[in-house]
Legacy VTK file of the C-alpha trace (Angstrom):
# vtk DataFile Version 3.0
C-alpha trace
ASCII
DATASET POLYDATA
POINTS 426 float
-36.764 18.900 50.851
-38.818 17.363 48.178
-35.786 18.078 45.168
-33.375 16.374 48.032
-35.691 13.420 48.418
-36.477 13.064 44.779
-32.293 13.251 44.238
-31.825 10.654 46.536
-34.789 8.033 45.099
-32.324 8.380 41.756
-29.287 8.088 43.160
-31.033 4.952 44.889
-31.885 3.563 41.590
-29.373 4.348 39.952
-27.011 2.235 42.611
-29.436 -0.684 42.650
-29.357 -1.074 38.632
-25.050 -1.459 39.102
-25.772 -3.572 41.866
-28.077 -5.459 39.723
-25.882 -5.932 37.026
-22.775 -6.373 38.967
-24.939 -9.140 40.470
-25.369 -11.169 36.735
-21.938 -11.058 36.107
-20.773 -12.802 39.361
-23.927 -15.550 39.039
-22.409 -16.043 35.319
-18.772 -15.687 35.799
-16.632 -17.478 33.768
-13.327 -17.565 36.296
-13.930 -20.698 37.039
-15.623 -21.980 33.851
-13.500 -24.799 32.637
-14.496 -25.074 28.950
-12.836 -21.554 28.316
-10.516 -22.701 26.287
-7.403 -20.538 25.409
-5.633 -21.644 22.375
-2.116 -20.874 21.958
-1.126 -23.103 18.506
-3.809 -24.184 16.249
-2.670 -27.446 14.035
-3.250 -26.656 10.200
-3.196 -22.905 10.898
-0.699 -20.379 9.979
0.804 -17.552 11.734
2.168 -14.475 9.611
5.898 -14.613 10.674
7.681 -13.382 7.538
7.340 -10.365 5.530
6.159 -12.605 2.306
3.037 -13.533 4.937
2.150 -10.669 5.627
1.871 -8.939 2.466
-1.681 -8.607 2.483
-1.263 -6.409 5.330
1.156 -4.222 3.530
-0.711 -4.093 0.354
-3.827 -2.602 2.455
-2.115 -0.568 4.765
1.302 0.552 4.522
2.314 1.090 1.248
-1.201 3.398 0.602
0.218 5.193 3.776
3.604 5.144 2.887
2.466 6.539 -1.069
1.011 9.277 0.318
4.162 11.032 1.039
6.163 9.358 -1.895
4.323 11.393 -4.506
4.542 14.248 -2.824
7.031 17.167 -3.817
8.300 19.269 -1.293
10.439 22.347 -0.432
13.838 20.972 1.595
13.259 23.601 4.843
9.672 21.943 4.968
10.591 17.820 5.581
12.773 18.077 8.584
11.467 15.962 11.582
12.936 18.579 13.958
10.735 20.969 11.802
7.929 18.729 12.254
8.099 19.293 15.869
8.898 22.713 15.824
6.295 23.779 13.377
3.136 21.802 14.815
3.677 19.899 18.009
5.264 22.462 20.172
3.022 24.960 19.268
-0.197 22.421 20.667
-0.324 21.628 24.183
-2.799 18.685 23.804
-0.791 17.099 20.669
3.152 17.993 22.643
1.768 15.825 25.566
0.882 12.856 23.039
4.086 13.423 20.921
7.356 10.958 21.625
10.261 10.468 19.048
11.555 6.582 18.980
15.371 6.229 18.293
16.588 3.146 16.962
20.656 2.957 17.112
22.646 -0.080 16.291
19.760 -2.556 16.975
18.806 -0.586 20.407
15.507 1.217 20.816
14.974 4.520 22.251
11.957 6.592 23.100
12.593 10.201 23.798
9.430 12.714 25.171
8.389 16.242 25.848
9.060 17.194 29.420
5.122 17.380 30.189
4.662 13.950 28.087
1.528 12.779 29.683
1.727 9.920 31.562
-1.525 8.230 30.460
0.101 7.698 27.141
3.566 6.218 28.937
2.390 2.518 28.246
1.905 2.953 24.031
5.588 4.210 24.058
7.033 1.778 26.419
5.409 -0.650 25.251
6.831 -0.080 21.394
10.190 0.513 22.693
10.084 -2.542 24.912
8.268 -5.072 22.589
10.503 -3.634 19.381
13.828 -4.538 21.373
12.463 -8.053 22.773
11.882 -9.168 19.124
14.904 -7.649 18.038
17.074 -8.778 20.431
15.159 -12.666 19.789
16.604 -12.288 16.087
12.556 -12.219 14.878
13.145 -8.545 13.420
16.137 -6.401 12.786
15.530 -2.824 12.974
17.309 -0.360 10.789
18.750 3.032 12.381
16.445 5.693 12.402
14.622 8.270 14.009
10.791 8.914 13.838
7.964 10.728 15.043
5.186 8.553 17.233
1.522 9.753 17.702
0.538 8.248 20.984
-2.765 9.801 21.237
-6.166 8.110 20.695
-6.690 10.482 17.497
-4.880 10.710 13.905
-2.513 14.339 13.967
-2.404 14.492 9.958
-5.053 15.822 9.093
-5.331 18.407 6.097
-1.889 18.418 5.074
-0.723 19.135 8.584
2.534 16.681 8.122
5.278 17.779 6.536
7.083 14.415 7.477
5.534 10.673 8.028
4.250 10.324 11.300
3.640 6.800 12.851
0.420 6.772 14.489
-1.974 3.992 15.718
-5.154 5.450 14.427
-6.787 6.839 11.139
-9.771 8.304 10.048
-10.972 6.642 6.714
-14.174 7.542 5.661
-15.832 5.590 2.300
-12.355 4.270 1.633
-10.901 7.680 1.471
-8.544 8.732 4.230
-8.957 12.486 5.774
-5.576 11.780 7.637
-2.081 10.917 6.252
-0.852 9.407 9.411
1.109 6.125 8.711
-0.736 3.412 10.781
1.399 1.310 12.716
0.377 -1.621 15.281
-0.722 -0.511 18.782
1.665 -2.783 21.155
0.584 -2.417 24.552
-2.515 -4.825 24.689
-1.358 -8.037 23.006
-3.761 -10.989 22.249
-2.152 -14.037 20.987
-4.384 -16.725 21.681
-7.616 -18.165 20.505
-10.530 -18.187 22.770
-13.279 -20.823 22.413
-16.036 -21.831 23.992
-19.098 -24.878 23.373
-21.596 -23.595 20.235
-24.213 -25.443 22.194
-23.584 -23.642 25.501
-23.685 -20.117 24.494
-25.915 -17.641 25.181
-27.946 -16.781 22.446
-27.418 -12.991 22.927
-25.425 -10.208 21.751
-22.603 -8.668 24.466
-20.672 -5.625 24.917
-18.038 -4.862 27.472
-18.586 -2.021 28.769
-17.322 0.586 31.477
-20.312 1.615 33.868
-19.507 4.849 34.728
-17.579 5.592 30.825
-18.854 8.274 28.922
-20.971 6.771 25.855
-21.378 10.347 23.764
-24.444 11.804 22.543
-27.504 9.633 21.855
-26.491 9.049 18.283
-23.561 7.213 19.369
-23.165 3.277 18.847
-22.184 3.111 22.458
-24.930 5.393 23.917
-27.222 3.313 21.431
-26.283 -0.176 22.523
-26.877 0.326 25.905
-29.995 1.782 25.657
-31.224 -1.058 23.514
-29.576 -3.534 26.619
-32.023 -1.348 28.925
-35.214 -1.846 26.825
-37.835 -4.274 27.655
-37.557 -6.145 24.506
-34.100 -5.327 23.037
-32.642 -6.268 26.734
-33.618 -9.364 25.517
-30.995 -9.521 23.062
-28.275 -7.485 23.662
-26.305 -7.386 27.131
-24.155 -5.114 28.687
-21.037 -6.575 30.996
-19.024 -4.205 33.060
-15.632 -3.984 31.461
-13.668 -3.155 35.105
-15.749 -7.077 36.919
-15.035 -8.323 33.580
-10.794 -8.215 34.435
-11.510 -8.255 38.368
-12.870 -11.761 37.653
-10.786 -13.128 34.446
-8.275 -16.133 34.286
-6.124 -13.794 32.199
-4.082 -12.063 34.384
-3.562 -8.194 33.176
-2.197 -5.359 34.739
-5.312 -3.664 36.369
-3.505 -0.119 37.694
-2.820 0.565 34.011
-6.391 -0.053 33.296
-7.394 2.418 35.685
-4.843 5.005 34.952
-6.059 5.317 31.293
-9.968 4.821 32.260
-9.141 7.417 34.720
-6.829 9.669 32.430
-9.543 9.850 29.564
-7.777 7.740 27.133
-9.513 4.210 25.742
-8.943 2.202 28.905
-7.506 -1.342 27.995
-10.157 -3.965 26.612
-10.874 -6.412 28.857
-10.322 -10.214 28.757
-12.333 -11.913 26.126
-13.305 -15.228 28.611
-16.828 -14.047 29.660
-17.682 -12.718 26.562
-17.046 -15.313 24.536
-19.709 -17.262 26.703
-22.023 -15.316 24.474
-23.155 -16.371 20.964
-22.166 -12.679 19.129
-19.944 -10.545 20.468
-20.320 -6.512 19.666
-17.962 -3.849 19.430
-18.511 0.011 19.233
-16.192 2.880 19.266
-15.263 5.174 21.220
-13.862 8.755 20.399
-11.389 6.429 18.773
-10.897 3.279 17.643
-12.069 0.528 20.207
-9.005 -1.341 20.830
-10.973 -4.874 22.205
-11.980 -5.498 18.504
-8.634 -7.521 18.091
-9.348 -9.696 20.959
-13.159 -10.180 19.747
-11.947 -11.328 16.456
-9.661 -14.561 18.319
-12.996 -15.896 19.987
-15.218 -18.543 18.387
-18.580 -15.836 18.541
-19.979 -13.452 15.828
-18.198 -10.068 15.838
-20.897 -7.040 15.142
-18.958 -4.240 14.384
-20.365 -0.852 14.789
-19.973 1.134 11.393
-17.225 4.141 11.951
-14.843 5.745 10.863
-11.814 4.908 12.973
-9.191 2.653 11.535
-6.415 0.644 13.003
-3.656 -0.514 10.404
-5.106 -4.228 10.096
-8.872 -2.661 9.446
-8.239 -2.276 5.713
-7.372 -6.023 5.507
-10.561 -6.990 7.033
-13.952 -7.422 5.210
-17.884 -7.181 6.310
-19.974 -9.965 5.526
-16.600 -12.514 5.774
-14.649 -11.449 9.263
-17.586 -9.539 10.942
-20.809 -8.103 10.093
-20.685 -4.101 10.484
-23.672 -2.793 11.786
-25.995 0.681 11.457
-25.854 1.514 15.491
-30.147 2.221 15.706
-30.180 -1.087 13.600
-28.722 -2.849 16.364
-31.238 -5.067 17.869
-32.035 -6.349 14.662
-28.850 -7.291 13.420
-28.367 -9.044 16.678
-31.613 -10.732 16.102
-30.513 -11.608 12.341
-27.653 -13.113 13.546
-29.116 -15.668 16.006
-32.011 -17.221 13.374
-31.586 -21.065 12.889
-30.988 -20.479 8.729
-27.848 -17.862 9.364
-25.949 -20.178 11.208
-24.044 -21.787 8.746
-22.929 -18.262 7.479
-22.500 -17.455 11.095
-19.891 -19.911 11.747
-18.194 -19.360 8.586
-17.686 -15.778 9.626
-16.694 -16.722 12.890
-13.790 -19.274 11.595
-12.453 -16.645 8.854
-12.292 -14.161 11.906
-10.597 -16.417 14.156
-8.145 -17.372 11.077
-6.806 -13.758 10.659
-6.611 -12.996 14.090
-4.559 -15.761 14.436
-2.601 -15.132 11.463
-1.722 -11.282 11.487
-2.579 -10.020 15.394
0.283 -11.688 17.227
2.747 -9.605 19.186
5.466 -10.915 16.814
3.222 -10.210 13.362
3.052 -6.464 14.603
6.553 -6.603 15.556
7.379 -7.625 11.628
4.882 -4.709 10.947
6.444 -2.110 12.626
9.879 -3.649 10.886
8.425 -3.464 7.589
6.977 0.296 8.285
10.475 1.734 9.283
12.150 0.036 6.307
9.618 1.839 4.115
9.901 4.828 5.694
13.406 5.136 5.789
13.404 4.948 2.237
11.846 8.025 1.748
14.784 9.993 2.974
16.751 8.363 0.504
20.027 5.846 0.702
22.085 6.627 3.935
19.902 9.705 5.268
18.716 8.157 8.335
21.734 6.166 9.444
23.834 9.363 9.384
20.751 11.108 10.690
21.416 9.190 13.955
24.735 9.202 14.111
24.802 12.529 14.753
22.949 11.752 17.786
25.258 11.678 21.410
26.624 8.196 22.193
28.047 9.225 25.037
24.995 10.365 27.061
21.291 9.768 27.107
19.162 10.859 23.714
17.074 14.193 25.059
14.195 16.066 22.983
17.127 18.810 22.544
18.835 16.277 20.553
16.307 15.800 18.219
15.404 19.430 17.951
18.921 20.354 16.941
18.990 17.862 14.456
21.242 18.660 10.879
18.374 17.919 8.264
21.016 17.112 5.392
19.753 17.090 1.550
18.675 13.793 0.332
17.028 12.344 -2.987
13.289 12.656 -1.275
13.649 15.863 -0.196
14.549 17.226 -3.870
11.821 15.412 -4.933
13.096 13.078 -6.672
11.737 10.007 -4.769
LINES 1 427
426 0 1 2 3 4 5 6 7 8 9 10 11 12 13 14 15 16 17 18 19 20 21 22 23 24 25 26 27 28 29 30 31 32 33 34 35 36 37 38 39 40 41 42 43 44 45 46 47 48 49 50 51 52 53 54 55 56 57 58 59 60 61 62 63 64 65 66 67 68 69 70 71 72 73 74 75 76 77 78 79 80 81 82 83 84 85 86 87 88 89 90 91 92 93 94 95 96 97 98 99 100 101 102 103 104 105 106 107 108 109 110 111 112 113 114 115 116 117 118 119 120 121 122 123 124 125 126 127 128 129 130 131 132 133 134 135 136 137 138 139 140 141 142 143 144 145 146 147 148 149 150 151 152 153 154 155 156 157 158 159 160 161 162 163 164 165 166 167 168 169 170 171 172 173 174 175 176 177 178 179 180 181 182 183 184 185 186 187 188 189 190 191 192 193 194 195 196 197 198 199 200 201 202 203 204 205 206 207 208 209 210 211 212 213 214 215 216 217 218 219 220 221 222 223 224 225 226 227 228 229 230 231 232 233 234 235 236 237 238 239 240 241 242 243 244 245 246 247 248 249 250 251 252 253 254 255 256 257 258 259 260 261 262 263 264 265 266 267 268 269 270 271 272 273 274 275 276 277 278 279 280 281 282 283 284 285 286 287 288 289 290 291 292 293 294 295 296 297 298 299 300 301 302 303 304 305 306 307 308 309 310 311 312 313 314 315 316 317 318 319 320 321 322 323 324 325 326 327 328 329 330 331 332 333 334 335 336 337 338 339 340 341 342 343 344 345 346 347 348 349 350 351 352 353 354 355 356 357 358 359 360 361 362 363 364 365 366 367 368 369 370 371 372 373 374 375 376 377 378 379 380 381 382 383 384 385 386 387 388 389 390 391 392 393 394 395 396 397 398 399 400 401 402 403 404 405 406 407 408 409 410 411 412 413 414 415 416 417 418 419 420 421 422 423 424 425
């Protein structure tokens, strides 16, 4: 009786700290805040449109990636896509239900899956398919024929030499500038941010904020997550640093999103989508920690006018390499969190501060549009197609059907014919 009783005086107090905090969020919602300001077009500022813009991007990202599998020599039997597959992603249960081929024919996209594709990954594929053919179909991008791998998953697959062919994938693991995964990077699609979000310097909480789901795992206590909200819960440190629940956060946003996807990929295990940036800008700094993966909010942090503190790891989106500690954001030691926050908010940083914040907002603005990554992804199949040398991918997919629907079989029985990279001579 007394375990019972004890069991139930946690559960207890463990409902009225949710209640609690569910409570703050209401009292400070911003739903209704008028001087949330979403900015769509920002006179004097430039958006990366063209492939000449967004060079820096390419320099960082894709051509390393791309290099990677330029200089390397290899046997012909070993670089087929359909051996690819066959090799590796059939014989892995967790990486087959994360693996999709896209198909671009004639200027229309495909996407093509396992028959146990999970659904939890369904929106990073249609989303690529469906955002690729609404900027090629708007004349922004024309997409060569081809036929590629795609890496939905929330983890890098290359790792150790396990790619015989490029593989397009959304996330890396870089560690001290030196990548322990050859997966080319390639712009995640499904959560677009494409406007600024600003709110008054002089109203802003002088805190620190995370977003936060309150019933997500936050890994071991070593973790920047599991870190962060301990610091929220201390009696000093909760001072400084605030947690928000991620799930009121979009209940209670102007920015309409679509909440059943959020809670089929909190619920599926995945990263679930970030929520809208409109309370937390209300904050003066704005803090972002990983997950198992790459946190996929840091994007819309960067478009608000607060402080990013970025939680040192080593998970990389394909814009990371492009950005810079100490001028976009100020990376952070997770157990050195409370005083970085505190750092951050002293009367002599501010100038710094809002430097920071402006040079964030700048190349957010500039590179993180839908239509930027749409040029990316562009740019990334040009590339790649030119590893298989002149020709090999446009008569790669015309020996694709026309007069049915693509299937996996299709691309399984694929004729891998000889070409210039291949024979190593690329």
């Amino acid at each position: 009786m007394k375990i019972i009783t004890f069991k139930c005086l946690i559960v207890l107090k463990l409902l009225f700290i949710i209640l609690k905090v569910c409570a703050e969020q209401q009292e400070g919602s911003s739903a209704s805040d008028p001087e949330v300001q979403y900015i769509a077009d920002k006179p004097g500022w430039d958006r990366a449109w063209t492939h000449a813009a967004l060079e820096p991007l390419y320099n960082t990202s894709l051509y390393p990636d791309v290099d990677v599998f330029r200089a390397r020599v290899r046997f012909p039997s070993a670089l087929g896509i359909a051996n690819q597959l066959r090799k590796y992603h059939l014989n892995s249960t967790r990486v087959k239900r994360g693996t999709a081929v896209v198909v671009v024919r004639a200027g229309t996209v495909y996407g093509i899956t396992f028959e146990d594709f999970s659904p939890a990954f369904r929106i990073r594929l249609d989303s690529v398919v469906s955002e690729l053919q609404r900027y090629q179909d708007g004349g922004y991008i024309k997409l060569e024929d081809t036929v590629f791998i795609l890496n939905t998953r929330d983890v890098p697959v290359c790792t150790l030499g396990y790619c015989l062919a490029p593989l397009f994938s959304y996330i890396k693991d870089i560690r001290n500038g030196r990548p322990y995964s050859d997966d080319l990077l390639v712009p995640l699609m499904s959560y677009p941010f494409e406007k600024l979000v600003d709110y008054p310097l002089d109203k802003k909480i002088p805190q620190g904020v995370m977003a936060s789901y309150m019933d997500e795992a936050v890994g071991t206590e070593s973790t920047c997550r599991s870190l962060v909200h301990r610091f929220a819960r201390a009696d000093v440190a909760g001072d400084y640093i605030k947690i928000l629940d991620s799930e009121l956060l979009t209940a209670t946003s102007k920015d309409s999103r679509d909440r059943s996807a959020a809670k089929v990929a909190h619920v599926s295990g995945i990263v679930a989508p970030p929520p809208p940036p409109d309370q937390l800008v209300r904050y003066s700094l704005v803090m972002s920690c990983d997950y198992q993966t790459a946190n996929p909010g840091l994007a819309s942090l960067l478009h608000t006018n607060s402080l990013v503190l970025k939680g040192r790891s080593s998970w990389y989106e394909y814009y990371y390499r492009a950005l810079e500690n100490g001028v976009h954001f100020v990376e952070f030691e997770p157990g050195f969190a409370e005083e970085e926050v505190k750092d951050a908010l002293k009367p002599g940083a501010q100038a710094k501060v809002r430097a920071m914040v402006e040079a964030a907002q700048r190349f957010a603005y500039k590179y993180l549009s839908q239509r930027s990554r749409a040029l990316f992804f562009e740019k990334a199949i040009s590339e790649y197609n030119k590893l298989f040398g002149p020709g090999y991918m446009k008569a790669t997919v015309a020996d694709l059907p026309a007069d049915r629907s693509i299937q996996m079989r299709d691309i399984m029985a694929l004729k891998m014919y000889p070409s210039s990279w291949r024979q190593g001579l690329a």
